[in-house]
Kinemage of the C-alpha trace (Angstrom):
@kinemage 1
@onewidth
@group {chain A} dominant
@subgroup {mainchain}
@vectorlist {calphas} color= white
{ca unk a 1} P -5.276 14.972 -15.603
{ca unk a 2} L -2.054 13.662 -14.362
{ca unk a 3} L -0.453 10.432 -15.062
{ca unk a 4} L -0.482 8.886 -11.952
{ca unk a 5} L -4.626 10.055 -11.497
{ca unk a 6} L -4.887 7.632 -15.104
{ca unk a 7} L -6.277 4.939 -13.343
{ca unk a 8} L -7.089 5.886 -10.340
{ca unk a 9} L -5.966 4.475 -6.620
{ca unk a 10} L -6.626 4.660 -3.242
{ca unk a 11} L -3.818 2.810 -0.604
{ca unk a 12} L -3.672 3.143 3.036
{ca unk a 13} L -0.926 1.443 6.017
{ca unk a 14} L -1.834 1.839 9.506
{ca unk a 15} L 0.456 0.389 12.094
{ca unk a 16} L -1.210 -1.110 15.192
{ca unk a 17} L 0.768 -3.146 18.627
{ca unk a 18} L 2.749 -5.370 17.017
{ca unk a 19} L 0.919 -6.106 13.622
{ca unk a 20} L 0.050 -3.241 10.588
{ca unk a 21} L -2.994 -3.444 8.103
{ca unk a 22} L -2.448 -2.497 4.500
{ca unk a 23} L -5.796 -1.720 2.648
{ca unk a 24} L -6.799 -0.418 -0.797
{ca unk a 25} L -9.560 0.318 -3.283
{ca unk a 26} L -10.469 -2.457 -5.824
{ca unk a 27} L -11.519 0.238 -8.847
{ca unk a 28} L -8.948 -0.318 -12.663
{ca unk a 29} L -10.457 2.837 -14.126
{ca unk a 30} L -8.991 4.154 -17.517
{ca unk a 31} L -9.677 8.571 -16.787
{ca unk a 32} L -13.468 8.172 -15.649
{ca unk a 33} L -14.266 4.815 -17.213
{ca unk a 34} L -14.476 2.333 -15.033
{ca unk a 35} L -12.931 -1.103 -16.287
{ca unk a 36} L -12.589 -3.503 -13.743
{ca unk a 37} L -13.742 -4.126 -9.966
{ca unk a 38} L -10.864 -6.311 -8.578
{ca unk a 39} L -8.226 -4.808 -9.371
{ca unk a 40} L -5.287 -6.127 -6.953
{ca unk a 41} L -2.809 -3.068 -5.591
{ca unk a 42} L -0.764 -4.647 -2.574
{ca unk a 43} L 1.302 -7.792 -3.122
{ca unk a 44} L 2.459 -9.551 -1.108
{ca unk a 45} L 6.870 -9.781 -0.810
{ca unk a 46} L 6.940 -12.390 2.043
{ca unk a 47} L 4.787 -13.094 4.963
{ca unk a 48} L 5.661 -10.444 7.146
{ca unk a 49} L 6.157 -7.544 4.210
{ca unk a 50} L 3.384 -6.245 2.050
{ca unk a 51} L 4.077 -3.540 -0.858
{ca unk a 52} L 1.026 -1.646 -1.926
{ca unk a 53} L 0.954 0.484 -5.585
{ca unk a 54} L -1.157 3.297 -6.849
{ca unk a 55} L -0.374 4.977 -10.045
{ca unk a 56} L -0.114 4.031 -13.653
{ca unk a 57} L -1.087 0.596 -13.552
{ca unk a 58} L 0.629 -0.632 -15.877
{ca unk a 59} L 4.314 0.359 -14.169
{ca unk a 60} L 2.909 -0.770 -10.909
{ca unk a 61} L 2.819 -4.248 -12.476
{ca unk a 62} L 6.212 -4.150 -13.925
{ca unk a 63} L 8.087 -2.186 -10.863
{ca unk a 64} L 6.226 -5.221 -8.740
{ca unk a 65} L 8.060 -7.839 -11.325
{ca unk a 66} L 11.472 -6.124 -10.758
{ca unk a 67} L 10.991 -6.132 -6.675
{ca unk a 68} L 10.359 -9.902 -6.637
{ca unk a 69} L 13.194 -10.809 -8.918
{ca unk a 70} L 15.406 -8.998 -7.066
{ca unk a 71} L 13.874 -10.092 -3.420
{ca unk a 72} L 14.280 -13.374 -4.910
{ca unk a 73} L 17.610 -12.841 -5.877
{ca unk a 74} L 18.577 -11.832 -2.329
{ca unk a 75} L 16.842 -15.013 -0.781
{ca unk a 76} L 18.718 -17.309 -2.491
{ca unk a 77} L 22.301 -15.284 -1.476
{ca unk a 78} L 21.423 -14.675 2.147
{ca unk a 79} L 19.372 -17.357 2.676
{ca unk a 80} L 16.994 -15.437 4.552
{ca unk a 81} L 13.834 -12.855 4.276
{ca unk a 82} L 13.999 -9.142 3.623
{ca unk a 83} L 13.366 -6.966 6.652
{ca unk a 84} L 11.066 -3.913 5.805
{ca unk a 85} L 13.137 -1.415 6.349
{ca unk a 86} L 16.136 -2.838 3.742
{ca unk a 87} L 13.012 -3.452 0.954
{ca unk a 88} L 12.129 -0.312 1.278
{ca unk a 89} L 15.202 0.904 1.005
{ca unk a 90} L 15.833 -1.692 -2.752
{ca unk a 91} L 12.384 0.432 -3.560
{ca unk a 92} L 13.768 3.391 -3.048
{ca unk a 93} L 17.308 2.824 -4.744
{ca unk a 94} L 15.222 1.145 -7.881
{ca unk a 95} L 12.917 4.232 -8.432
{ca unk a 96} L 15.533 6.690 -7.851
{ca unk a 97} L 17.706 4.280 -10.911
{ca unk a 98} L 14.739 5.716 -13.279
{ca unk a 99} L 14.376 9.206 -11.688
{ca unk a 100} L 14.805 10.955 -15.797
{ca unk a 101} L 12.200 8.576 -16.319
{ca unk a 102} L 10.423 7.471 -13.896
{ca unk a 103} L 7.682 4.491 -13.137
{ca unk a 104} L 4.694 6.467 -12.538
{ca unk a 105} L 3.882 4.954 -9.005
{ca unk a 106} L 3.850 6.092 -5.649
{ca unk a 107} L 4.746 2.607 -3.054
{ca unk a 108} L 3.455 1.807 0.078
{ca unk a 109} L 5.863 -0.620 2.105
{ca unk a 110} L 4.841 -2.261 5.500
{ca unk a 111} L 5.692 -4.887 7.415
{ca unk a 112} L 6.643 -6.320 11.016
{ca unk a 113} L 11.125 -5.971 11.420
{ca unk a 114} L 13.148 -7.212 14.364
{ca unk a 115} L 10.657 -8.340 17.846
{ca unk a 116} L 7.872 -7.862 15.763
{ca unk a 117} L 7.914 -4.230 15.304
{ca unk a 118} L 5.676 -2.676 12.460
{ca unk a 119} L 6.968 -0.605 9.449
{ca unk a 120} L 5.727 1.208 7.078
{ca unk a 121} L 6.673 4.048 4.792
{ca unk a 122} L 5.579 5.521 1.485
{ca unk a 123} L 7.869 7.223 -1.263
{ca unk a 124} L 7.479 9.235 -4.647
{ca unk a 125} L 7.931 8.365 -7.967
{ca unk a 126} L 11.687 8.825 -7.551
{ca unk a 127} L 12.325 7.029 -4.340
{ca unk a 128} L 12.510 9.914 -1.992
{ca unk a 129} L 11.149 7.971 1.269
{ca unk a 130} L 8.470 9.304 3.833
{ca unk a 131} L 8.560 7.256 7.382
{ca unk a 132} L 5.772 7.332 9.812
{ca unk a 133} L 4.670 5.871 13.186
{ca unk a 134} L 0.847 6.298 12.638
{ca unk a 135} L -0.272 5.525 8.801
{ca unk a 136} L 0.756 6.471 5.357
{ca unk a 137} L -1.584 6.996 2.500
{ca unk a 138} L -1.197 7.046 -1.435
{ca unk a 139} L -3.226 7.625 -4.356
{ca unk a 140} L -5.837 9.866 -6.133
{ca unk a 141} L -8.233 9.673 -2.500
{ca unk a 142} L -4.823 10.807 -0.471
{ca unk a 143} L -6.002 14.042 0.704
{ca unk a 144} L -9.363 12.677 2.089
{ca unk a 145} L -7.183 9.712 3.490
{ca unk a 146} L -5.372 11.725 5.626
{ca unk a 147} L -8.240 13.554 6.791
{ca unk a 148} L -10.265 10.228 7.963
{ca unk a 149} L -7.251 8.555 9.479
{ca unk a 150} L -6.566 11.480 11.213
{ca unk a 151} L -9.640 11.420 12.995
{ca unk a 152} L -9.879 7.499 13.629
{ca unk a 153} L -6.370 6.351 14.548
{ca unk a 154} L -4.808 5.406 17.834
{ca unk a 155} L -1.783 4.399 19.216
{ca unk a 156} L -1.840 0.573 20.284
{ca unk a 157} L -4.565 -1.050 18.384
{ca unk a 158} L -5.100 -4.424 18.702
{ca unk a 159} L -5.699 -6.367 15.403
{ca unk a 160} L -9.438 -6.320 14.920
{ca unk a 161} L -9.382 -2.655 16.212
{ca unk a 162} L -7.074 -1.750 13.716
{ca unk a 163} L -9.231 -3.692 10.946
{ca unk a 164} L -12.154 -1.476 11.614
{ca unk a 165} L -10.248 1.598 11.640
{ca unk a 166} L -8.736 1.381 8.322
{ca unk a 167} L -11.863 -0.068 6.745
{ca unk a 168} L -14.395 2.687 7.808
{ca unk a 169} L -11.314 5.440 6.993
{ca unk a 170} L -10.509 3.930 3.833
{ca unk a 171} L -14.681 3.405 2.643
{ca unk a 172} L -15.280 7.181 3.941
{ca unk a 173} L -12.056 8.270 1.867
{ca unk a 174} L -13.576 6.466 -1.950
{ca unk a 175} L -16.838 7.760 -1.161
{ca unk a 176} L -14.831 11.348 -2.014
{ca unk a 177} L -12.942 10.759 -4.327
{ca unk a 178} L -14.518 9.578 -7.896
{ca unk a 179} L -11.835 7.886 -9.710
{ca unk a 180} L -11.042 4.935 -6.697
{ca unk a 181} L -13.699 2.721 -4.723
{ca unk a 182} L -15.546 -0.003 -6.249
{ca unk a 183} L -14.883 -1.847 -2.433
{ca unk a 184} L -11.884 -2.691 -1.214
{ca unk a 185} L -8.917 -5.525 0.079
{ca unk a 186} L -7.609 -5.222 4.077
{ca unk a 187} L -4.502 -7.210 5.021
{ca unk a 188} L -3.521 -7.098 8.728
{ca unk a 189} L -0.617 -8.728 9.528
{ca unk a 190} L 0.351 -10.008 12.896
{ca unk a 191} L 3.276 -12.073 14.023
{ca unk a 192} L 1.568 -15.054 13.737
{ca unk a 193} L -1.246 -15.065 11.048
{ca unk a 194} L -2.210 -12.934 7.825
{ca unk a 195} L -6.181 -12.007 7.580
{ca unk a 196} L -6.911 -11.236 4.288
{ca unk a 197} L -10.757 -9.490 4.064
{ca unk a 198} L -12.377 -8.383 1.065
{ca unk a 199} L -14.607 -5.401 1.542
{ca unk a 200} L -18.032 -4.368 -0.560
{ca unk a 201} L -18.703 -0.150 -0.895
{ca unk a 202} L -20.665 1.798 -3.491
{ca unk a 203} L -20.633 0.781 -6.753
{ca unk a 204} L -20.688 4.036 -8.390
């Protein structure tokens, strides 16, 4: 079993008309023993940029320290928010820092930039950065990920479009994948509010 399958994950981004969603699985597993149900994977920088993490636990918690020291850091010099696309880019330079050895996680970075325009990307353990304009997916249920979202999304969505979309993708994905589930947490972001949903799948 690899590292980053130790505890299992399951993290999705899906990018909608101006506003994203950012969902993930709710299962802490240790191999194929399941320890907790709410596990919490995507924290929230500011209110317009979310940063989701599968992998080793344990340096997802400590690599989510470092980014909000240092996006504090940067608040109090500039005076001012992050935009997406330069946090993704203090991910990127702060995994690639550790790249003989690395924190076993694989990010997922979205938010809304200049006139409201959605982001999102997803990067290796290293830093090595993977844009899209549709979704990006992470974790130990990638594979069937891809395959559902590939099938559901569409350009455009509106909000609670979008919300359905990446909730029926990302329940269909854990239902094939045995280390992830246990339910799962939706944001969608949108210029003006953040919904927050908690969502209830098989418990085995």
């Amino acid at each position: 079993m690899s590292i980053f399958e130790y505890n299992g994950s399951a993290l999705v981004a899906m990018v909608g008309k101006n506003c994203f969603a950012i969902a993930s699985d709710r299962r802490f597993g240790v191999q194929l023993q399941t320890i907790a149900t709410d596990f919490q994977r995507i924290f929230k920088i500011h209110d317009k940029v979310f940063l989701g993490l599968s992998g080793l636990a344990t340096d997802a918690q400590t690599l989510y320290q470092r980014l909000v020291f240092r996006h504090k850091l940067f608040q109090l010099r500039e005076e001012r928010d992050m935009k997406p696309e330069t946090f993704a880019s203090l991910v990127s330079a702060i995994l690639y820092e550790k790249r003989f050895g690395p924190y076993f996680c694989q990010p997922v970075i979205a938010g809304l930039g200049d006139d409201n325009k959605p982001f999102i990307c997803t990067m290796d353990s290293i830093g090595a950065k993977e844009l899209a304009k549709d979704f990006v997916v992470a974790g130990t249920a990638s594979e069937s990920l891809y395959g559902a979202c590939e099938s559901m999304y569409k350009p455009d969505m509106e909000p609670d479009e979008l919300f359905e979309t990446i909730s029926q993708a990302l329940q269909a994905s854990v239902d094939r994948d045995c280390l992830s589930g246990w339910g799962g947490h939706v944001y969608v972001v949108t210029p003006t509010e953040v919904r927050e949903s908690t969502l209830k799948g098989r418990m085995d």
